[in-house]
C-alpha positions in Angstrom: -13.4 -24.8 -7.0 -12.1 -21.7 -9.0 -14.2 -19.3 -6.8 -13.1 -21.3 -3.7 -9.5 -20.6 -5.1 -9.6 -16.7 -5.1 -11.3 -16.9 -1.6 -8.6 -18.1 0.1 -5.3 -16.4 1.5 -2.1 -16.1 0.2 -0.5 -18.3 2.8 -3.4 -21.0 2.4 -2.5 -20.8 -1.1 1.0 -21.8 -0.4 -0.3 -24.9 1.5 -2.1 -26.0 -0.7 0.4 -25.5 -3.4 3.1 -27.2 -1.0 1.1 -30.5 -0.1 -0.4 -31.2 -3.7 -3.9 -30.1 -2.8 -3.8 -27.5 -5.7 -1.9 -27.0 -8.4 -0.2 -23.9 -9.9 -2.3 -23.6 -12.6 -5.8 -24.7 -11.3 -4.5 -21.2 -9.2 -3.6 -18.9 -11.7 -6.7 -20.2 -13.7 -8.7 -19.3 -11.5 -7.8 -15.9 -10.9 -7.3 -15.5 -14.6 -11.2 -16.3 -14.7 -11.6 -13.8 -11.7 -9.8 -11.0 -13.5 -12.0 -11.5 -16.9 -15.4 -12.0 -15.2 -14.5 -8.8 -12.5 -12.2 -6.6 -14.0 -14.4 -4.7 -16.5 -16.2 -3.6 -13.8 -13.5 -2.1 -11.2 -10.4 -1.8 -13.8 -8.1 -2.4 -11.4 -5.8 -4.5 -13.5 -4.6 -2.1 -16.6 -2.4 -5.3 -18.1 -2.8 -8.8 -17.9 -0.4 -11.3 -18.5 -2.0 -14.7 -18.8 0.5 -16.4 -21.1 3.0 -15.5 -19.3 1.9 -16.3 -16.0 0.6 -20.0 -16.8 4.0 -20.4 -18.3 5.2 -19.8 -15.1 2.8 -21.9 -13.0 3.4 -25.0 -15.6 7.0 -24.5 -14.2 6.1 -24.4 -11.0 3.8 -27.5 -11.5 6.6 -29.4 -12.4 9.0 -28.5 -9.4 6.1 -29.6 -7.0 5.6 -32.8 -9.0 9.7 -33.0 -8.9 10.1 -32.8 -5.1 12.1 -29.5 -6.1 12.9 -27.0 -2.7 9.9 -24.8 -2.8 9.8 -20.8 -1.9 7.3 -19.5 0.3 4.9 -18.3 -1.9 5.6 -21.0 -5.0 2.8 -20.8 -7.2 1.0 -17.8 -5.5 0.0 -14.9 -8.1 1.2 -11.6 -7.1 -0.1 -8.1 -8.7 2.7 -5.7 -9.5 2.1 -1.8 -9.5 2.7 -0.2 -13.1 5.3 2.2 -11.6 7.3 -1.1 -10.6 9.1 -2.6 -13.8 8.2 -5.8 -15.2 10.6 -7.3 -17.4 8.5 -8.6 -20.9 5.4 -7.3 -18.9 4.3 -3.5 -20.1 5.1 -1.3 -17.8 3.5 2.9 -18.5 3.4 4.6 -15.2 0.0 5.6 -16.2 1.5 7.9 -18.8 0.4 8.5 -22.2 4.3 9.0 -22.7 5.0 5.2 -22.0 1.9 3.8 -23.1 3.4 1.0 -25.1 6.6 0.6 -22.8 8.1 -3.2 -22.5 11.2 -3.1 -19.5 13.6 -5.4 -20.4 14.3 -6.4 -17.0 12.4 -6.7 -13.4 12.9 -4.4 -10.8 14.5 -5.5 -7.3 11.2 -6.3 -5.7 9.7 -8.0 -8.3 13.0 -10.0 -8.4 12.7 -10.9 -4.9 8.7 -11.7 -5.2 9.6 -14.5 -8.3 12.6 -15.9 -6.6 10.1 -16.8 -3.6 7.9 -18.6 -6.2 5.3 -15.8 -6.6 3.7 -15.8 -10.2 3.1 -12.2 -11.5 -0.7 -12.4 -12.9 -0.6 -8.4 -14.1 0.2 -4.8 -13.4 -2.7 -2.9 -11.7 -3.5 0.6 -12.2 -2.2 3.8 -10.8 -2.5 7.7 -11.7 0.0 9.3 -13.8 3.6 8.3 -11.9 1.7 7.8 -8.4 1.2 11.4 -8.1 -2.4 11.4 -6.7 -5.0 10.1 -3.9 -7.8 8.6 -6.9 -6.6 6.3 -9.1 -7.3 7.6 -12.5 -5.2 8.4 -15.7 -5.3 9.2 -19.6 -4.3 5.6 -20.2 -6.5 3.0 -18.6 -8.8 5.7 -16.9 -10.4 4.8 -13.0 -9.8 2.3 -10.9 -13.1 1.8 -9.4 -14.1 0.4 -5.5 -15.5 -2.8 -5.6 -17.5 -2.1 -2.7 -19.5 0.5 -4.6 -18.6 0.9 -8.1 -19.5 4.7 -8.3 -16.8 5.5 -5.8 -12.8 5.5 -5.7 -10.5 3.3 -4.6 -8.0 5.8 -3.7 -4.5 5.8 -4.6 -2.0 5.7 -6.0 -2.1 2.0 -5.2 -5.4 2.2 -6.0 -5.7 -0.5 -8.5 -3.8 -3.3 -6.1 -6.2 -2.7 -3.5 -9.4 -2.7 -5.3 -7.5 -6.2 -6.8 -7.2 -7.8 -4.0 -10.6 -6.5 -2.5 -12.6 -8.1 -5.3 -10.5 -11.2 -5.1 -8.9 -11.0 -8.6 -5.2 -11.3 -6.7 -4.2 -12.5 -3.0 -1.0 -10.2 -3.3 -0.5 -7.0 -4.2 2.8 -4.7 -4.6 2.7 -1.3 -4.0 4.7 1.9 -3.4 3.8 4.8 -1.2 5.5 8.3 -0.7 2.5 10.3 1.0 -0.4 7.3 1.4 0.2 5.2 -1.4 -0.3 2.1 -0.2 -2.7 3.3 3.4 -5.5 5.5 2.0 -6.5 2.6 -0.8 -6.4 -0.2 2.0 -8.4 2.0 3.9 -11.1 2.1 1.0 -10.6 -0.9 -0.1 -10.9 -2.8 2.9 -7.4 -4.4 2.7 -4.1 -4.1 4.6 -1.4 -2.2 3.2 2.4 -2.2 4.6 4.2 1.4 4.4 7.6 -0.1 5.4 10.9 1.6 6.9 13.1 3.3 4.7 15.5 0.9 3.2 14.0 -2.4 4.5 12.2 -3.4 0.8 15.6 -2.4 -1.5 14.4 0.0 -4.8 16.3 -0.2 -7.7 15.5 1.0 -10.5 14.9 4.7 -9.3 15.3 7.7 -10.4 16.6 8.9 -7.3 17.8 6.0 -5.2 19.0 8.1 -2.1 15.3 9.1 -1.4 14.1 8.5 1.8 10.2 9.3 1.8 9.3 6.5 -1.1 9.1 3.0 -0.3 8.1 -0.3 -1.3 5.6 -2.7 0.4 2.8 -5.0 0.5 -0.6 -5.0 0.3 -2.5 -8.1 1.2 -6.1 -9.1 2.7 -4.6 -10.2 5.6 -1.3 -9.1 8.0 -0.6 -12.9 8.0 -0.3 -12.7 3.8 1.4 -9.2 4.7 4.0 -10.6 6.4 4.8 -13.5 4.3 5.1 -10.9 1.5 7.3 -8.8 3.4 9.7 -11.2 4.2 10.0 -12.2 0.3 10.5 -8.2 0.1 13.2 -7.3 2.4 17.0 -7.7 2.3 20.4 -6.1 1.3 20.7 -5.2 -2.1 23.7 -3.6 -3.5 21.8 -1.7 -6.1 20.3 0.3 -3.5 22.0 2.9 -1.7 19.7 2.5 1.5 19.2 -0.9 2.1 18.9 -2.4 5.0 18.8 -5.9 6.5 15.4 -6.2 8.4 16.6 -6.9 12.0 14.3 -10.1 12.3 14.5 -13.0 11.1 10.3 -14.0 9.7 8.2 -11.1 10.3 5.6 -14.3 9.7 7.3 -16.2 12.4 6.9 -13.4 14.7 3.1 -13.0 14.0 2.5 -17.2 14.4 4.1 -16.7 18.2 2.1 -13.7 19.1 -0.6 -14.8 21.5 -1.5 -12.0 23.1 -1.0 -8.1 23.0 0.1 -8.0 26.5 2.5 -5.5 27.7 2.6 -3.3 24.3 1.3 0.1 25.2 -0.7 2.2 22.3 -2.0 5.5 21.9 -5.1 6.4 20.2 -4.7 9.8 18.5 -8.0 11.0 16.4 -6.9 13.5 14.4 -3.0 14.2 13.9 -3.1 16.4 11.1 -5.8 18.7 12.1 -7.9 18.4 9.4 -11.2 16.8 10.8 -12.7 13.1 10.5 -15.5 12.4 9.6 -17.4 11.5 12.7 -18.8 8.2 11.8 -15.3 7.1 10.6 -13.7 8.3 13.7 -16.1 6.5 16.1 -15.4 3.4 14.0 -11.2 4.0 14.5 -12.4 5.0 18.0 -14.3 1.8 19.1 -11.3 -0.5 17.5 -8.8 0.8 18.8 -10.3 0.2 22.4 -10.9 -3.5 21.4 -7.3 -4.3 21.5 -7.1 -3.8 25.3 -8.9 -7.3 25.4 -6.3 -8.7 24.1 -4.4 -7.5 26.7 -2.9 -4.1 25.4 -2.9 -0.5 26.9 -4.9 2.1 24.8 -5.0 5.9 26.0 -5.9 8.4 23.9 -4.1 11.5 22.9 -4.3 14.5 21.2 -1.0 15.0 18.6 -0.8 17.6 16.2 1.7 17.5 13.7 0.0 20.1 10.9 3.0 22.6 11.7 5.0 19.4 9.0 2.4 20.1 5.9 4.5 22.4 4.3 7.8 21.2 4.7 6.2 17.6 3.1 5.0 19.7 0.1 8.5 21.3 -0.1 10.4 18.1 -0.4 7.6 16.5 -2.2 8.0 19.2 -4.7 11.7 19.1 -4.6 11.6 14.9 -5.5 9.3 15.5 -8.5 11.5 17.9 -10.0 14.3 15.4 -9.8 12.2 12.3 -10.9 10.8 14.4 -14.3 13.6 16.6 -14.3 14.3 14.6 -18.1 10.5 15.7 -18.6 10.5 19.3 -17.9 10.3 20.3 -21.5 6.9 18.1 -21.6 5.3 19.0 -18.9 2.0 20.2 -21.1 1.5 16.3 -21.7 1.4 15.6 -17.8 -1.7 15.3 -15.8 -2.7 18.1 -13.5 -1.6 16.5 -10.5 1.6 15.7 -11.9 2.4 18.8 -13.5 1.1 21.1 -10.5 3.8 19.1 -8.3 6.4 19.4 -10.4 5.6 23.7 -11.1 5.4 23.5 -7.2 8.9 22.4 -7.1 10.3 24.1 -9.3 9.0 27.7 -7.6 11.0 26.7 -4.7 13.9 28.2 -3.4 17.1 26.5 -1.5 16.3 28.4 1.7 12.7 26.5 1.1 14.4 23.3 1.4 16.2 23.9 3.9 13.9 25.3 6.3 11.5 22.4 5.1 14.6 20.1 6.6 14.8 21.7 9.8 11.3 21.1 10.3 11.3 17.5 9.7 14.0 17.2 12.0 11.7 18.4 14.3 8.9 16.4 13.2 11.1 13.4 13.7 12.1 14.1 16.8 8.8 14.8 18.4 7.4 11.4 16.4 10.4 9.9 18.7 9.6 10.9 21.4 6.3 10.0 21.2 7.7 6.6 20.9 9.7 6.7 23.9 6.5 5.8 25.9 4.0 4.3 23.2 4.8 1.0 21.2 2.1 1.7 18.2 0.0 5.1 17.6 -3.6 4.4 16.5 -5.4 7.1 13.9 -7.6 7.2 11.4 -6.5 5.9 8.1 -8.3 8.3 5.9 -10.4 11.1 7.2 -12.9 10.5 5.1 -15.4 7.5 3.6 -14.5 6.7 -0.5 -15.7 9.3 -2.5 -17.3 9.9 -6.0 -14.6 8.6 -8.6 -15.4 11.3 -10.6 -13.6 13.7 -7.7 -10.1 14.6 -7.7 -10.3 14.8 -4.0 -12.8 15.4 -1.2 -12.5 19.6 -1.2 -14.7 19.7 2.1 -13.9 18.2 5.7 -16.4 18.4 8.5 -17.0 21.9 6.6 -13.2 22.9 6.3 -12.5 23.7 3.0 -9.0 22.1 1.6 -6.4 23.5 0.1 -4.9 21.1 -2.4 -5.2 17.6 -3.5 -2.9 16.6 -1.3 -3.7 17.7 2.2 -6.6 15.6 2.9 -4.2 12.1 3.1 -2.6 14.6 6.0 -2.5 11.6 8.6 -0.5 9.8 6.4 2.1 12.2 4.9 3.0 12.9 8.3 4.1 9.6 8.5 5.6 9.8 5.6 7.5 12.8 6.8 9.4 11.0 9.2 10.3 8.0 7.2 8.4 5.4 9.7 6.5 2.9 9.0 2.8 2.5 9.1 -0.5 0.1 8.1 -4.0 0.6 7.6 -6.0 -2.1 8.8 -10.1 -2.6 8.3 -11.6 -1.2 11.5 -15.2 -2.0 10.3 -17.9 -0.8 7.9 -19.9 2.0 7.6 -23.7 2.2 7.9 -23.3 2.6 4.2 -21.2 -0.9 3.9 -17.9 0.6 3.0 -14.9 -0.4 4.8 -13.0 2.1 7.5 -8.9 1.7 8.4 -7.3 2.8 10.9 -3.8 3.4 10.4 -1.2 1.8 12.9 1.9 3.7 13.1 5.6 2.6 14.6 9.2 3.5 15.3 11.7 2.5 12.4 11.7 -1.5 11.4 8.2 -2.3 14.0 7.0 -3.9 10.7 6.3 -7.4 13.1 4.5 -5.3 15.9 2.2 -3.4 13.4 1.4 -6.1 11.9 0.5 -8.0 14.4 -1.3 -5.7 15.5 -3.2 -5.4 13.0 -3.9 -9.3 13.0 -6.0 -8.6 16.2 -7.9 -5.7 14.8 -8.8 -7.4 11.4 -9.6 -10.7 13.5 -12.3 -8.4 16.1 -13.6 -6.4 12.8 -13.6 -9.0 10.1 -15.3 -7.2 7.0 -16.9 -9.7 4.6 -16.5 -9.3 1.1 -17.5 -6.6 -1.0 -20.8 -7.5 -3.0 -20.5 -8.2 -6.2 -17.8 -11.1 -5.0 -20.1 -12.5 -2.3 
């Protein structure tokens, strides 16, 4: 049965749970026996809290057994990012500098995630305060795929997707500024929710008026996706840009969805100009033309928005200077990534900034417009397949030669740019057996249409499970 357990989705979970068919513990059990037997291998979990954790599913035995009014994901174990505070539950943003650090209280999300019953199981592994595209820091070291052990699992929610990809968690938190939570779906095989601005409230942050970092969930399917958003979202007064979602049940909205009739999509190979990889993009290709049998338009276009790379750097470089700006004197003691950022920022100047704001006016505009006669935009999720975890990055695309760490997660930090939101989605495998996603992209608050969406694409393309949890 425990193997059984950890098979099953988040919102089967919940059912179970709900009508007595499972227990709270017999669920947390068993993906306390998943984390032990898997995690060694993959390291996507960096903390574990299993006392804590049955504590809380013997509490939430008891309110089953007492009839109590249960929240939509009572009993189901969630896996919280270690940028996102956990109150009792160490917390180190993959820093050597908060390597023993206890938060006294939760953050927002994680606040919203218990108060719908979730159970936090852990905190799963990220590089040094999310600042890089392979999950890998002096304190817990890699996150590893668990479709090929050798290779990364991206990042900087790295850790939560290789987590819910070898079935030690059904949910995952994440954050993601220029891919965080996209890239690792896409190479993990999972889906992974870059929501609108404001929707999931963020608090605490260093810099709570910043518009480029969000909140969202990760899941294995859109359905679990959605029924983690809606435990996400809401007003907050701690949180300068929340926003109430302007639905009721992202969930409800993906039951009614029949059929994709109507919704009009574009299929754009290559926004940021930096190649594919042409097995990937065949796979993105051949997907995205699938969803007209469900009734939807697809025509393909080329977009280029390269002309926004340096303008995301800018500001990128601007918010790590005022996230560390406590730090500067310690910047020796910061990863590479990390510290380059924050050097990168500080060499700006104000006219910098500004000209990288008039430029993402632009960018915005023209994403707009774009939107004025396409619902969704289909690309490829990550350019390339996962890579040696050994690598910083992949330094060579269809023989162009990078120029950072950063620029080969282009399709998504022009995304990120305009502050929309975005999924990745498995599209399929690769001769190799490693997953693909393509990255579905909407106007502000199309949470419900990307993800259902995505429900179609994941239902034409399902993936298996990666070997070692076969």
């Amino acid at each position: 049965m425990t193997k059984e357990l950890t098979r099953l989705s988040a919102a089967a979970l919940a059912r179970l749970i709900r009508t007595k068919k499972a227990s709270p513990v017999e669920v947390i059990e068993a993906y306390l026996a998943a984390i032990e037997r898997l995690n060694p291998a993959v390291n996507a979990f960096c903390t574990v809290a299993p006392e804590k954790a049955l504590a809380w599913a013997r509490e939430a035995e008891k309110a089953v057994k007492k009839r109590a009014k249960l929240g939509p994901l009572h009993g189901v174990p969630v896996a919280i990012k270690d940028l996102t505070p956990t109150a009792g539950i160490r917390t180190t943003w993959g820093s050597t500098l908060f390597r023993d650090h206890i938060p006294v209280e939760d953050a927002e999300v994680v606040l919203r995630l218990k108060a719908a019953g979730a159970i936090v199981i852990g905190k799963t592994n990220t590089p040094e305060f999310g600042a890089g595209a392979n999950t890998v820091n002096k304190v817990f070291g890699a996150t590893r795929n668990p479709w090929n052990t050798a290779l990364s699992a991206s990042g900087s929610t790295g850790g939560g997707a290789a987590a819910l990809a070898a079935r030690m968690a059904p949910l995952a938190e994440g954050t993601d500024f220029g891919g965080s939570l996209r890239t690792p779906a896409a190479f993990c095989g999972v889906v992974g929710l870059r929501t609108t601005t404001g929707l999931v409230p963020r608090h605490p942050v260093t810099l709570p008026w910043h518009d480029q970092s969000v909140a969202g969930p990760m899941a294995r399917t859109a359905e679990d996706c959605a029924l983690m958003l809606d435990a996400m979202t809401g007003l907050s007064a701690k949180s300068p840009l929340s926003v109430p979602a302007p639905w009721k049940s992202a969930r409800e909205r993906l039951a009614k969805a029949r059929n994709l009739r109507g919704l009009r999509f574009a299929y754009a190979p290559d926004l940021a100009a930096i190649g594919v990889d042409e097995e990937i993009e065949r796979i993105c290709r051949s997907a995205a033309g699938d969803l007209r049998v469900a009734g939807a338009t697809v025509e393909e276009i080329e977009i280029n928005f390269s002309d926004g790379r340096d303008a995301f750097l800018a500001l990128r470089g601007e918010s790590m200077v005022g996230n560390h700006l406590a730090r500067l004197e310690r910047i020796g003691e910061l990863a590479d990534n990390l510290a380059g950022n924050i050097r990168a920022g500080l060499a700006l100047t104000v006219s910098d900034i500004a000209r990288a704001e008039h430029k993402r006016a632009e960018i915005w505009h023209r994403w707009r417009a774009l939107f004025e006669n396409y619902d969704l935009v289909l690309t490829p999720a990550a350019p390339v397949p996962p890579f040696p975890v050994e690598k910083n990055y992949p330094e060579v695309i269809q023989g162009r030669k990078l120029q950072n760490y950063i620029d080969w997660i282009g399709t998504n930090f022009l995304v990120s740019l305009a502050a929309l939101p975005a999924a990745s989605v498995p599209a399929g495998l690769t001769a190799a057996k490693l997953p693909v996603g393509l990255q579905i992209v909407g106007p502000r608050f199309s949470e419900p249409a990307i993800l259902i969406a995505a429900r179609f694409l994941e239902e034409a393309h399902p993936i298996g499970l990666p070997p070692n949890c076969a």
